[in-house]
N, C-alpha and C positions, 0 to 999 in steps of 0.2 A: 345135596345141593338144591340151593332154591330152584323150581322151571317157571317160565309163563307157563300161564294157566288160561283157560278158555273164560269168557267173560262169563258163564251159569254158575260158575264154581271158582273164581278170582280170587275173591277179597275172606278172606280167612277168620276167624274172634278174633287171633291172636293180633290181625292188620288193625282191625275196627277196631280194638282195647288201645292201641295206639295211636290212632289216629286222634282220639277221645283224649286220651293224656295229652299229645301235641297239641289241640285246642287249647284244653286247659292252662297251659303254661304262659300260652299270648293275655289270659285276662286273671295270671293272679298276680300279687304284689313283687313278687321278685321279677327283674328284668330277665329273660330269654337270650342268651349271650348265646350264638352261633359263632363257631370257629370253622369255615368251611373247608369239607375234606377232597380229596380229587383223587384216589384208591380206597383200595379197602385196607391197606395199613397205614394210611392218614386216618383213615376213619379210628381205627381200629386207639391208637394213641389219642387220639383226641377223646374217645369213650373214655377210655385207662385213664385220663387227665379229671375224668369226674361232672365230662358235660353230659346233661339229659337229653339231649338231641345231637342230632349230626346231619348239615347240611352240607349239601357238594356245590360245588363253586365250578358255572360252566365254561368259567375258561382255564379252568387248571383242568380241570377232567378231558377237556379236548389238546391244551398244550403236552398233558401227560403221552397223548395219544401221535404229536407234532402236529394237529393243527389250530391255524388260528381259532378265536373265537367269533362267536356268532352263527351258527346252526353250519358249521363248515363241516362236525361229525355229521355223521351217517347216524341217524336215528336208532339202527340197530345195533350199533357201536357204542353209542351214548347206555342203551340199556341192558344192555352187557356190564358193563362198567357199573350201571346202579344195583341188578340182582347183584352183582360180589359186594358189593357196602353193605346193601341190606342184608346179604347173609353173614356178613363179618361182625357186628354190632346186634346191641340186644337193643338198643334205645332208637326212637323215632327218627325214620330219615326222612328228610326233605328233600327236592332236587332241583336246581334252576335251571327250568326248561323252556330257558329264552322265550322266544317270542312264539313256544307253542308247538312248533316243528309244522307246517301245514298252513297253507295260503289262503284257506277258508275255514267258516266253524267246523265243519263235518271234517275237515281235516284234522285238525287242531285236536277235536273228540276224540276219532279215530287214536291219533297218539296217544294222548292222555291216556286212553282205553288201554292200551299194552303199556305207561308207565304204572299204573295202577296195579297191573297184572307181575310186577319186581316186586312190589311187596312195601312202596313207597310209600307215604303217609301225608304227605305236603308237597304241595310246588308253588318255586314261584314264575309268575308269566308277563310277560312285559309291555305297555303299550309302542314301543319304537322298532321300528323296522331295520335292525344291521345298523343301529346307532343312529338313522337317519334322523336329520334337522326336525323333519315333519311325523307327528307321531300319527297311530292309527286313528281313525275318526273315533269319538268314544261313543256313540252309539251301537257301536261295529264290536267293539271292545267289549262293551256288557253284553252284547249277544252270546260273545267268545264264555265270558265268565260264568253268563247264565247254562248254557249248554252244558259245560262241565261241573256246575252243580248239579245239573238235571242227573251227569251220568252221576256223578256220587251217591246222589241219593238214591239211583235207582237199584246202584248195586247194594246199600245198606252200608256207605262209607261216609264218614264226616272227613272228605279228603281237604284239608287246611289248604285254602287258596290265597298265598300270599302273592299280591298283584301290586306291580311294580309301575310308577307313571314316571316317564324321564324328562318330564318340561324341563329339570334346571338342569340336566345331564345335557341334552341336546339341542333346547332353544335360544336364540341369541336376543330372545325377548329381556326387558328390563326385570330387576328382581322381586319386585311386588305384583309384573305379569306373571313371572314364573309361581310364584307361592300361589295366586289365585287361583291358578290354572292347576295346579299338585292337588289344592284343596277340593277346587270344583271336580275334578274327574277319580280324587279319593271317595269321595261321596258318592258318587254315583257308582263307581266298581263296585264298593260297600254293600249298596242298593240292588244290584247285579247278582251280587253271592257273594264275593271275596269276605274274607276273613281276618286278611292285614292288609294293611297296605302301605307300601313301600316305595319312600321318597330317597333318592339318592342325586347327585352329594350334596348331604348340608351338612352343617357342621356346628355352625353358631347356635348361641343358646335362643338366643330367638327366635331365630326361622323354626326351631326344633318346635319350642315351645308353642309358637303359633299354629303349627303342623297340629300338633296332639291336640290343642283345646277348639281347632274348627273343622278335624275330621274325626266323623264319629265313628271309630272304627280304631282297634290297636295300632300303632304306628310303628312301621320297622325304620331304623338311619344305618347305617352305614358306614364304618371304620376301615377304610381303604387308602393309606397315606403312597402306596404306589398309584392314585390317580394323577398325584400331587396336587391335592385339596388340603387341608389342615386336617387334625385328629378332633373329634367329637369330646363333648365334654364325658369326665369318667364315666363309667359303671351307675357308682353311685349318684353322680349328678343327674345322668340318663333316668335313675328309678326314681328319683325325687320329681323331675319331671314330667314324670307320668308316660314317659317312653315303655312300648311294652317287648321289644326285640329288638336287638344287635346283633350284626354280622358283618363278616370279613372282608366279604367275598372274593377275590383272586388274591386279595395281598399277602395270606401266608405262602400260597404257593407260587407267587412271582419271588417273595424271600427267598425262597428255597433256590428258586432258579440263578437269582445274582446271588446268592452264595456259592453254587458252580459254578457258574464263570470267573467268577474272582480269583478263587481257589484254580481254575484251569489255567486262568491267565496269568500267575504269579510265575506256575511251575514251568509254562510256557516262555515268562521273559526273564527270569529272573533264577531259574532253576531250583530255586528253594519252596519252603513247607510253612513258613510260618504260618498261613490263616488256616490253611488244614489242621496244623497240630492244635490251633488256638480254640478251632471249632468244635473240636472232639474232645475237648479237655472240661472237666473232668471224666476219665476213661469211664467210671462207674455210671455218672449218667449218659452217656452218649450208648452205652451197653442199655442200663434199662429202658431208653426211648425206644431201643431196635427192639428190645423186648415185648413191647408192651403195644407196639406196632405187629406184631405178630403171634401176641397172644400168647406168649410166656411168661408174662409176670402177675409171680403171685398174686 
């Protein structure tokens, strides 16, 4: 079983080889499709499905846990949860580590220091405070970002800082304020240290588009239809324009959760099975997912 490890002897070849591949994927031609996982046998299926990475999604890893999102896990709880992904998967994990866990930079470090110590490879970090209207000051922010380069580098990690700004997530400003403001403090985190940087929700081809060609720096969007936002355009359309990561983030495992309720509430009012029987059908895949969630299939 993975343990922390003491920061003199942390970060391992095998961390640092990965970390190194994780970069690499944000700036080569194929887009970075994150399916984000919230155990280690989400993780673990999502590998078996044939993705090169695995990112955990912090409000499925804290709902898996019952509570809500937004740093409401206990920090030691949260990285518990990350050593079992990383030791469940052989491919790079990432982890959304909100807004940091820590009130200050020296706090902030502190964490990141024992998330680094799972054996993690990427995070991403947020500029909003618990969703709040008002984001952080961004000079405050690239301190943040800077600092946790500084640890990266000092332990000998290219740890991939995907840095998240929520103007159009939280501000009630007009949508050419919100884009100006995504861009101006994409650049600057960029300038900071970050590695991606991470606009959410947009959706349209345009915002996307103007996102990637006036922040210099790879751009993560976002496919979350439980926000109730609209879906992004394809895969494909995403690589053409120059998008360099997609991901989930809570919406496969908010799926999962109305699909039990559904299913609980049928047999509850109704007494019958039908979306159970419907959900599990065909019996051979509903078997190999369990499989391959756990590490049995061939």
């Amino acid at each position: 079983m993975h343990t922390l490890k003491t920061p003199l002897n942390m970060v391992s070849t095998q961390q640092k080889e990965k970390a190194e591949r994780f970069l690499k994927y944000h700036h080569d031609k194929e887009l970075l499709v994150l399916v984000n996982a919230w155990d280690p046998g989400s993780a673990r299926l999502i590998e078996a499905c044939g993705y090169k990475a695995v990112a955990t999604t912090s409000m499925g890893v804290a709902a898996a846990l019952g509570y809500p999102d937004c740093e409401n896990i206990q920090l030691p709880e949260l990285l518990r949860v990350v050593t079992a992904v990383v030791d469940a998967v052989n491919v790079p994990v990432t982890v959304d580590f909100e807004a940091g866990f820590g009130r200050t930079t020296e706090e902030v470090v502190a964490s990141v220091t024992q998330l680094i110590a799972t054996g993690a490879v990427g995070i991403n970090i947020e500029d909003s405070m618990n969703m709040g209207p008002v984001l952080m000051d961004a000079d405050v922010f690239c301190e943040r970002i800077a600092a946790i380069r500084a640890l990266s580098n000092a332990l000998g990690l290219h740890l991939v800082i995907n840095t998240r700004t929520d103007s159009f997530f939280t501000s009630k400003a007009s949508h050419s304020e919100k884009l100006a403001e995504s861009i101006r403090r994409g650049n600057l985190y960029r300038a900071a240290g970050a590695d991606c940087i991470f606009v959410q929700p947009v959706t349209d081809k345009e915002t996307i588009s103007t996102l990637v060609k006036e922040i210099d720096a790879p751009v993560n969007i976002l496919c979350n239809p439980s926000n109730g936002g609209g879906l992004p355009p394809t895969t494909a359309e995403l690589t053409e324009m120059g998008v360099a990561r997609l991901s989930l983030g809570s919406s496969v495992m908010k799926a999962t959760l109305a699909l039990v309720r559904k299913i609980a509430a049928e047999i509850k009012a109704d007494g019958t099975y039908s979306l159970l029987s419907e959900s599990v059908l065909p019996i051979g895949e509903t078997t190999l997912a369990y499989k391959m969630a756990t590490g049995q299939a061939g």
